[in-house]
C-alpha positions as CSV (number, residue, x, y, z in Angstrom):
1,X,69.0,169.7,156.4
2,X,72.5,169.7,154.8
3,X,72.6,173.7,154.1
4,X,70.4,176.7,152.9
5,X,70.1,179.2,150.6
6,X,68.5,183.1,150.6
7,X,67.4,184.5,147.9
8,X,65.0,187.8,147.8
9,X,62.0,186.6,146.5
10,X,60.6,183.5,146.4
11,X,61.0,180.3,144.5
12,X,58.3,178.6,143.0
13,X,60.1,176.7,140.3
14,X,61.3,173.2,140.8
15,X,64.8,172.6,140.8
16,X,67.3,171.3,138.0
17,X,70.7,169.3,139.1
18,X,73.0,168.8,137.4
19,X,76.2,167.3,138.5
20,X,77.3,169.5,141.4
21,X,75.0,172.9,140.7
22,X,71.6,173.3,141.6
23,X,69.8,176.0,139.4
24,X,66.3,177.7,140.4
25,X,64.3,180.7,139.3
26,X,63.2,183.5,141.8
27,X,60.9,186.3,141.9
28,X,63.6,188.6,142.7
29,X,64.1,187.8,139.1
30,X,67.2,186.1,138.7
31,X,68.0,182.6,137.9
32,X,70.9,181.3,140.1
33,X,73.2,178.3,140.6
34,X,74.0,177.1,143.6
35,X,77.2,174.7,144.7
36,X,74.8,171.1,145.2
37,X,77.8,170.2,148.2
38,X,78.1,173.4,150.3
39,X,74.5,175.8,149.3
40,X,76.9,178.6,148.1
41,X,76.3,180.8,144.9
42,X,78.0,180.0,142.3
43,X,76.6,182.8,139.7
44,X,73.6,184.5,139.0
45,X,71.6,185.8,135.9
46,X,69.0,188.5,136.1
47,X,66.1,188.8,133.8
48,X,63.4,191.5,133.4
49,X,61.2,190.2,135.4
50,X,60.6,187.2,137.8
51,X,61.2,183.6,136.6
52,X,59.2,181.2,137.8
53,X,59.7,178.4,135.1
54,X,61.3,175.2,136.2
55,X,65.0,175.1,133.8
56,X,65.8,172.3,132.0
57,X,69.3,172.0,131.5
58,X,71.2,170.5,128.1
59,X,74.5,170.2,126.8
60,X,75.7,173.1,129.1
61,X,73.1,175.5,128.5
62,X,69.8,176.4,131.1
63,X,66.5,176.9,129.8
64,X,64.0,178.9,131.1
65,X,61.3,181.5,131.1
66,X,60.9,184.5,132.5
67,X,57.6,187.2,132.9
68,X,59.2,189.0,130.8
69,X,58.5,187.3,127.8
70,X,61.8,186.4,126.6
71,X,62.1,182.7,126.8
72,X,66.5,182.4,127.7
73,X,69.1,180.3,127.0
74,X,72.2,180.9,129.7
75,X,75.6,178.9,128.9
76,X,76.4,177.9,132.1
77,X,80.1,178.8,133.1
């Protein structure tokens, strides 16, 4: 195992990777992307409620859902 990474909730969504970030929902309920090379965060973005949707990731810009209702689209930095 090259590294971990805590979160306060669970993940239940599969991963998205895209060149050196890792993003992935939580129940805690943020979405949050992750360095791919060292497991550190790189940002985070809080919904309303937990996200357990898998993002899909296109032309700089994460998709996902959340149990919120509010289906999001996050430029990533």
């Amino acid at each position: 195992m090259k590294w971990k990474f805590h979160t306060h909730g669970q993940v239940l969504s599969s991963p998205a990777v895209v060149g050196d970030t890792v993003y992935v929902g939580c129940t805690d309920p943020n979405l949050y992307a992750v360095d791919r090379e060292a497991g550190t965060l790189k940002w985070k973005f809080e919904t309303g409620s937990r996200v357990t949707s898998s993002p899909a990731v296109a032309a700089g810009v994460v998709h996902f859902e959340s149990y919120d209702g509010i289906f999001y689209a996050v430029e990533a930095p």
